[in-house]
C-alpha positions as CSV (number, residue, x, y, z in Angstrom):
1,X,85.9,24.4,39.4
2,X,88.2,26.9,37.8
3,X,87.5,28.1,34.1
4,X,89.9,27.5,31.3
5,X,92.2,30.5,29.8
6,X,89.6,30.5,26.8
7,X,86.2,30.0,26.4
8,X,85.7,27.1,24.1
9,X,82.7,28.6,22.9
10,X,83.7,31.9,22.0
11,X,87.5,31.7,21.8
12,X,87.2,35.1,24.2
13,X,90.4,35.0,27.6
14,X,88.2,34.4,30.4
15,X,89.6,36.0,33.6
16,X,90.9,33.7,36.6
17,X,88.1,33.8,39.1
18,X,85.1,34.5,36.4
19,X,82.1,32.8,37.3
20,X,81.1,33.0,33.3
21,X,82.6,33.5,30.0
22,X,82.8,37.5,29.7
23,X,81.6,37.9,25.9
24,X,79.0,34.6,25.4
25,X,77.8,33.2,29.1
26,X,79.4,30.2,29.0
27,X,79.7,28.7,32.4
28,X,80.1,26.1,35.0
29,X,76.5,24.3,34.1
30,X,76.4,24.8,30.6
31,X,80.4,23.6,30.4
32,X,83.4,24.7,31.3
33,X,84.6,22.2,28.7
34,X,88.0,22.0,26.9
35,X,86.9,21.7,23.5
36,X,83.7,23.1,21.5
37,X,80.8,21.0,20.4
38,X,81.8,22.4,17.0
39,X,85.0,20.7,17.2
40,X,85.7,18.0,15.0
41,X,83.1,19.0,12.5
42,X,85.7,20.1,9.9
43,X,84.1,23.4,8.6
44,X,85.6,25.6,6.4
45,X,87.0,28.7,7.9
46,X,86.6,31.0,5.0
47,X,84.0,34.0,4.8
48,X,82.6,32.2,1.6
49,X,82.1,29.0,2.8
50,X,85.1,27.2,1.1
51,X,84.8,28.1,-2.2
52,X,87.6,30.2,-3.8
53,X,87.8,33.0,-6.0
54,X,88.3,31.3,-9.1
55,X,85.1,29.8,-8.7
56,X,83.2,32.6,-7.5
57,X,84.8,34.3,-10.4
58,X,82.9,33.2,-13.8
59,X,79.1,33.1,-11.9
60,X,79.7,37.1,-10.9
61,X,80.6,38.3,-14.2
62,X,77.5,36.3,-15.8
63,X,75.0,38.2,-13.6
64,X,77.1,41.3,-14.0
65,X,76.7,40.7,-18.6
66,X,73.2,39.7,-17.3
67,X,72.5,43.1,-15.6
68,X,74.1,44.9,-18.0
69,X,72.1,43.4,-21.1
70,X,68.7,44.0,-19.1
71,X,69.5,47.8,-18.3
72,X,70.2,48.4,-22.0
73,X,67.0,46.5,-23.0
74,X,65.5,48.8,-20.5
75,X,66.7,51.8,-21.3
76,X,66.3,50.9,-25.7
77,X,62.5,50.4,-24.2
78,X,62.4,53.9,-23.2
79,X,63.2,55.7,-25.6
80,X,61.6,53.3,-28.4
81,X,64.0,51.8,-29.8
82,X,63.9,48.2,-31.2
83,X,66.4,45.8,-31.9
């Protein structure tokens, strides 16, 4: 059996007379398939796992005020200060 252009694990160009996928293993016995197992499972293809900026957005700057209100307790602390 020949191997497909592309390994449908990997997405890596297999050469024409490879016995195994050159970058994950693939092969004849564990499937020289057409498609992925992971086809068809609709994941996102974002780094951030679908959610965007603007949602990201509001939850960074409250750890950032968060951060920044601890490291000025912290440093009124040190020097004695009270508020």
């Amino acid at each position: 059996m020949t191997p497909p252009d592309s390994c449908a694990n990997c997405g890596t160009d297999i050469p024409r007379n490879a016995r195994a996928c050159p970058e994950c293993g693939a092969d004849e016995r564990t499937g020289w398939r057409e498609t992925s197992i992971y086809d068809g499972l609709n994941l996102p293809d974002t780094e951030n796992n679908g959610a965007s900026d603007e949602k990201r957005r509001p939850v960074k700057i409250f750890w950032v005020l968060i951060g920044a209100g601890l490291l000025i307790i912290l440093i009124m602390g040190t020097l004695g200060l009270r508020l």
